[in-house]
C-alpha positions, 0 to 999 in steps of 0.5 A, spaced: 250 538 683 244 540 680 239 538 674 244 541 668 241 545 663 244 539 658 239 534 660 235 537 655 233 533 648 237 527 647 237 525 654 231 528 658 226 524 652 230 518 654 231 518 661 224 520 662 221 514 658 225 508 662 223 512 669 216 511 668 217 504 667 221 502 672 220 509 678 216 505 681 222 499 682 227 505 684 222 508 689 222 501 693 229 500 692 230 508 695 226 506 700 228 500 703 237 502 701 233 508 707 229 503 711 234 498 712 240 504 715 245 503 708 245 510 707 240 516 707 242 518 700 241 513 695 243 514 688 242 511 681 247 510 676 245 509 669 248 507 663 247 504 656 254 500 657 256 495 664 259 501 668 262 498 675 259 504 679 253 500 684 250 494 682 246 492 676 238 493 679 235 492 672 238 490 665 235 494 659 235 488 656 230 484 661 225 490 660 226 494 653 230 499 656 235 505 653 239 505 660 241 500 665 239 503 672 244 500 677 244 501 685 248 504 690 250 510 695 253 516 698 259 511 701 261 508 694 261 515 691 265 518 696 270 512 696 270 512 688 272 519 689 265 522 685 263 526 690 268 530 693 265 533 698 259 530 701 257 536 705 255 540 699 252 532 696 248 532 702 245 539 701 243 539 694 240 532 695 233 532 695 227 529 698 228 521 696 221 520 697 219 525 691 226 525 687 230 521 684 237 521 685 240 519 678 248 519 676 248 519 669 254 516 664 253 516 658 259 518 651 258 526 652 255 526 658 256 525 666 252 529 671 248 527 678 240 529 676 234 528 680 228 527 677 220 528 680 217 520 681 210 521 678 205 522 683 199 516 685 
């Protein structure tokens, strides 16, 4: 649970350039997922292909994206078995109002990353 060095290069440019257009939608949505009592953990699973993890929060093809940005939480992630233990999960979460929490699946490459929302 932690932003893996093989982020770097063909992902991290991608990830980054579809997150500056819609880190805005993604904070709200954390927001309101914590607001609302659904989970203190909210994560963002993001693909180039339909995946069945969360539910579709913004298609690439609706804003010319690289990745679909899909929403969901702790709960799902530990009734899919994709976070086995949600203490160590929880402890490596970082603060959702300054982070991101993606769960990146692609061909070569799955891993749970947070990436810093830009600052105002």
């Amino acid at each position: 649970m932690h932003n893996d060095p093989e982020l770097n290069g063909k992902y991290l440019g991608t990830i980054t350039k579809d997150f500056a257009v819609v880190s805005d939608t993604l904070k709200e949505a954390s927001y309101q997922i914590r607001k609302r009592g659904f989970s203190d953990y909210p994560i963002f699973p993001i693909s180039k292909v339909h995946i069945p993890v969360g539910q579709i929060l913004i298609s690439r093809f609706e804003v010319q994206l690289n990745w679909n940005f899909y929403v969901s939480y702790l709960d799902e992630f530990i009734q899919r078995k994709i976070v086995e233990d949600q203490e160590v999960f929880k402890q490596a979460y970082k603060d959702p109002d300054e982070y991101c929490c993606l769960f990146v699946i692609d061909v070569e490459f799955t891993n749970i990353v947070f990436i810093p929302y830009p600052e105002d």
